[in-house]
C-alpha positions as protocol buffer text, in pm:
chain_id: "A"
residue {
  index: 1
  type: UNK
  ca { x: 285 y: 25799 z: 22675 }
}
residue {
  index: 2
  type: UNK
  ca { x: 227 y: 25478 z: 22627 }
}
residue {
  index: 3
  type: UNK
  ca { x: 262 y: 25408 z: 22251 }
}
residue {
  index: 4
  type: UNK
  ca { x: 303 y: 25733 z: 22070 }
}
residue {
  index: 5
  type: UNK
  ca { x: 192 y: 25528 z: 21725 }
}
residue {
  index: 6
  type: UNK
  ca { x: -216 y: 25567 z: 21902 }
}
residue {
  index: 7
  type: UNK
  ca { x: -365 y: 25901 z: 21876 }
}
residue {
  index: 8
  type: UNK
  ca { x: -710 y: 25843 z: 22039 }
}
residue {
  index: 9
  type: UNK
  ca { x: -670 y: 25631 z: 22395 }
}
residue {
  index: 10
  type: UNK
  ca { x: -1068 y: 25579 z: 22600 }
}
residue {
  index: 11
  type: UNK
  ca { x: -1176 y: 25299 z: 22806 }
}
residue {
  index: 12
  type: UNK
  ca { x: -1287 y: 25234 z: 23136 }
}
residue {
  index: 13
  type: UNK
  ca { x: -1064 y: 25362 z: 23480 }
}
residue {
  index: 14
  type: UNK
  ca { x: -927 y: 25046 z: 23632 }
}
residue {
  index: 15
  type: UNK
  ca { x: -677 y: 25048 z: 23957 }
}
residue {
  index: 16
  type: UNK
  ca { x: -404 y: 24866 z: 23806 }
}
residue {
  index: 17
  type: UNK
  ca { x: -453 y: 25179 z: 23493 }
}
residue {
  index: 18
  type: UNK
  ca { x: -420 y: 25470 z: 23709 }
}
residue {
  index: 19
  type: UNK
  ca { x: -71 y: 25570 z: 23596 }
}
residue {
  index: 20
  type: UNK
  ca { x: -152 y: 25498 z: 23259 }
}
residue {
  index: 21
  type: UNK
  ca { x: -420 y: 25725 z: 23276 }
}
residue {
  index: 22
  type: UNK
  ca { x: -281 y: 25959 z: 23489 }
}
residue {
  index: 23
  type: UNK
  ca { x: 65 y: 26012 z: 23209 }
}
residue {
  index: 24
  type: UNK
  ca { x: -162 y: 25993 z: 22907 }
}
residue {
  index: 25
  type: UNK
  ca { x: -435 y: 26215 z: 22741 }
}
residue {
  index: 26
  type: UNK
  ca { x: -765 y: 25969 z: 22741 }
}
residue {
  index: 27
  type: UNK
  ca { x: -1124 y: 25938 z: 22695 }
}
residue {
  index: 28
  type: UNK
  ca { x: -1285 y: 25734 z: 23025 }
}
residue {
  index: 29
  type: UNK
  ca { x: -1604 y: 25592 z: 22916 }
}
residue {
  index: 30
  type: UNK
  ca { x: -1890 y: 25444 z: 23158 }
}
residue {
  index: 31
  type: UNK
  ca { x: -1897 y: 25141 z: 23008 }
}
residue {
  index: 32
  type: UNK
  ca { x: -1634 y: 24893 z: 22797 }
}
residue {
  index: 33
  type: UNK
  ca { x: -1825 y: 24843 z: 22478 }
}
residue {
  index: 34
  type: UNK
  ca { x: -1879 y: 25287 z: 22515 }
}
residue {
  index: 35
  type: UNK
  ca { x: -1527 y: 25304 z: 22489 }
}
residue {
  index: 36
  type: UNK
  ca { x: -1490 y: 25014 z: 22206 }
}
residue {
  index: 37
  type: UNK
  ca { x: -1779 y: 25249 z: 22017 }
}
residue {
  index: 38
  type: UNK
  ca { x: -1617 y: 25569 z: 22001 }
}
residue {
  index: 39
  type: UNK
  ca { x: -1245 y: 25359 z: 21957 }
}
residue {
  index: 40
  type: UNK
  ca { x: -1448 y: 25223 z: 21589 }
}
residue {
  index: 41
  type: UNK
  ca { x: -1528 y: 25555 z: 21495 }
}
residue {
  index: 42
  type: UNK
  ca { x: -1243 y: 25706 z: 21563 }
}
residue {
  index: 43
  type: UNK
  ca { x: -1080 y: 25439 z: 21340 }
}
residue {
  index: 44
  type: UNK
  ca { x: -1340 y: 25489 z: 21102 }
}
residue {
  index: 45
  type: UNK
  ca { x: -1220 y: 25870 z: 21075 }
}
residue {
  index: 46
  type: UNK
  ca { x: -871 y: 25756 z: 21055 }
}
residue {
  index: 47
  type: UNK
  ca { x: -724 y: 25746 z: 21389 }
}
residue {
  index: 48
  type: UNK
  ca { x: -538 y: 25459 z: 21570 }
}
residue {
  index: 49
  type: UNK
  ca { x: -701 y: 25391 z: 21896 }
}
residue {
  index: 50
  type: UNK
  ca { x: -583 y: 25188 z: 22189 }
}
residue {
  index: 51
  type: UNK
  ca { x: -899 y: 25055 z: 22416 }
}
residue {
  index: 52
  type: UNK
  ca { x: -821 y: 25003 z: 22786 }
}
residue {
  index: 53
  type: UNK
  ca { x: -1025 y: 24803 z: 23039 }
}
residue {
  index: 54
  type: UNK
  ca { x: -1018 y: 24556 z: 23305 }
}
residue {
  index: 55
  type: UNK
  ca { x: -1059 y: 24208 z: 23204 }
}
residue {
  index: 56
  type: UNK
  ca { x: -1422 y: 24180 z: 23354 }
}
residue {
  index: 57
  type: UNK
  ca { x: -1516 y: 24433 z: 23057 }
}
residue {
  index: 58
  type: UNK
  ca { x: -1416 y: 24226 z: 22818 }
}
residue {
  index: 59
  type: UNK
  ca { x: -1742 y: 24016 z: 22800 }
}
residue {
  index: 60
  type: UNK
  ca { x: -1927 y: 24335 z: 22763 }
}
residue {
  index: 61
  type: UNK
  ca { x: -1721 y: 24383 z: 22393 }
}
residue {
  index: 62
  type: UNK
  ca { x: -1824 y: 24067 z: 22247 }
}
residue {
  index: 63
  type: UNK
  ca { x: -2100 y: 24163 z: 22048 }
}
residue {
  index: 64
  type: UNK
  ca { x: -1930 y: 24462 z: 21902 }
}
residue {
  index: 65
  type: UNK
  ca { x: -1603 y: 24253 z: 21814 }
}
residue {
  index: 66
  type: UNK
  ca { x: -1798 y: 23986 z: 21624 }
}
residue {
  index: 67
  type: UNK
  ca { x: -2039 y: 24197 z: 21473 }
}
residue {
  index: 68
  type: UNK
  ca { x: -1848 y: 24526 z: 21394 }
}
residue {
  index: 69
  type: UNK
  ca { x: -1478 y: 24409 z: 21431 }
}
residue {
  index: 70
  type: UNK
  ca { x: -1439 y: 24115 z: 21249 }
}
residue {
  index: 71
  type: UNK
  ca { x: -1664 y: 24139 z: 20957 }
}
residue {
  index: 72
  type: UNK
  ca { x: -1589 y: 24492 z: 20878 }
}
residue {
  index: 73
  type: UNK
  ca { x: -1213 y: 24424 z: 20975 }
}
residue {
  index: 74
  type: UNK
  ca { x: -1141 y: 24637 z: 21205 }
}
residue {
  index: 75
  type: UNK
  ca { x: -830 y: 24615 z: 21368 }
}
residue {
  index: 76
  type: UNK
  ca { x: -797 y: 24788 z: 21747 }
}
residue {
  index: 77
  type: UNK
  ca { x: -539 y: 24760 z: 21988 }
}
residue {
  index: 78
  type: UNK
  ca { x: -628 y: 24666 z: 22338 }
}
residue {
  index: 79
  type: UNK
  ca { x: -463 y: 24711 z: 22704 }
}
residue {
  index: 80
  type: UNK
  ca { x: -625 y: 24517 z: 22983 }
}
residue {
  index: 81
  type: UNK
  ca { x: -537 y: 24495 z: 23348 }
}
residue {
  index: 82
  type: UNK
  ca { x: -566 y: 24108 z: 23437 }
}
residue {
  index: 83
  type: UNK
  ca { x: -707 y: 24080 z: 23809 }
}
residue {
  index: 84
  type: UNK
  ca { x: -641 y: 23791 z: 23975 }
}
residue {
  index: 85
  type: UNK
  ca { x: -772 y: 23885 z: 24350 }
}
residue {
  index: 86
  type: UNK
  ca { x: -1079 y: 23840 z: 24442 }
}
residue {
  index: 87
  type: UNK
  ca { x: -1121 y: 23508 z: 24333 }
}
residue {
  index: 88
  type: UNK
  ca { x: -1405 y: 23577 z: 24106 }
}
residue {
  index: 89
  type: UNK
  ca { x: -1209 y: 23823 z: 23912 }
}
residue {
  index: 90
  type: UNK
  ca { x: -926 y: 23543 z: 23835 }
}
residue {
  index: 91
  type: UNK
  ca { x: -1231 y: 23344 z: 23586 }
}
residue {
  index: 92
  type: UNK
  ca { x: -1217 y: 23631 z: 23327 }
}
residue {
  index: 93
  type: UNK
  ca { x: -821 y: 23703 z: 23384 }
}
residue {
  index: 94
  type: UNK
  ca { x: -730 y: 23329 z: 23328 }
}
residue {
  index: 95
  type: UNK
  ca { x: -911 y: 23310 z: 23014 }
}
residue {
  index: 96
  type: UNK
  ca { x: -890 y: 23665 z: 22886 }
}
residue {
  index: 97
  type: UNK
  ca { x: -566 y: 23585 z: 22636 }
}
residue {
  index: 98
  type: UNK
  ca { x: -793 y: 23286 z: 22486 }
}
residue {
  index: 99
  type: UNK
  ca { x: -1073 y: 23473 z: 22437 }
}
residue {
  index: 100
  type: UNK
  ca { x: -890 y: 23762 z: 22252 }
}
residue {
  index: 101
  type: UNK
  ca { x: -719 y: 23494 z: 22028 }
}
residue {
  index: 102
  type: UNK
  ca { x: -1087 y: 23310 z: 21991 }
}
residue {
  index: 103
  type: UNK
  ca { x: -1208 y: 23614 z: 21856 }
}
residue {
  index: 104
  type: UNK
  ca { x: -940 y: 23764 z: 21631 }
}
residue {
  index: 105
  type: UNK
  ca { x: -796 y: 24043 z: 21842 }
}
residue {
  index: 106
  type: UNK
  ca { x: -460 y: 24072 z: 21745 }
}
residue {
  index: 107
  type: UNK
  ca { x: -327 y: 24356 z: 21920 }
}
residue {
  index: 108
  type: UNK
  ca { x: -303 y: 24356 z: 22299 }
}
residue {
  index: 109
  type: UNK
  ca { x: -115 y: 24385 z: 22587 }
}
residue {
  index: 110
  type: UNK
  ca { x: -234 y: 24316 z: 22938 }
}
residue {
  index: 111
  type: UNK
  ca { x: -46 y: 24449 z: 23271 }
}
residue {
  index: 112
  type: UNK
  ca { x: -94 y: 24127 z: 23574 }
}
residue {
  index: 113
  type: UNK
  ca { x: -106 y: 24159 z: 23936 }
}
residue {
  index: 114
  type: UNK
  ca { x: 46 y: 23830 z: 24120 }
}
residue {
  index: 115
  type: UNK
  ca { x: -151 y: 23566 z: 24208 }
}
């Protein structure tokens, strides 16, 4: 398990996830701000959620972060896989840790492949 302190764990299936996935009982969504939905209700009914994604979904959460999140502080915990390969997917992953800070997310932890 990968923190037993969260009781609800949903996001979106990523490669560099699969044995996270695979070891722990989750919710896989369709889509990143899905999974950031149901992760604010659950908190809302008193559970401690952990969101996972890659960091191309990450985007896709804005609006919900900035207007859910942060007015109505709520605080979720986040794991994101940080692609670096294809090029395109290095953009999101070299900013990713910024953008969290930028926005007030706290909580997160990100597994990297190599450059």
């Amino acid at each position: 398990m990968y923190d037993i302190k969260h009781d609800f764990l949903v996001g979106v299936p990523c490669s560099k996830l699969a044995k996270f996935i695979e070891e722990n009982d989750t919710i896989i969504a369709t889509r990143e701000d899905e999974a950031l939905g149901m992760a604010i209700g659950a908190k809302l009914m008193g559970k401690n959620p952990l969101v996972f994604m890659q960091d191309s979904g990450l985007g896709s959460c804005l609006t919900l972060i900035t207007s859910v999140m942060t007015p109505y502080d709520i605080n979720i915990d986040f794991f994101i896989s940080i692609r670096k390969k294809p090029p395109y997917h290095a953009v999101m992953g070299n900013i990713a840790r910024q953008l969290l800070e930028l926005v007030g997310i706290k909580k997160y932890s990100f597994i990297e492949e190599p450059e």
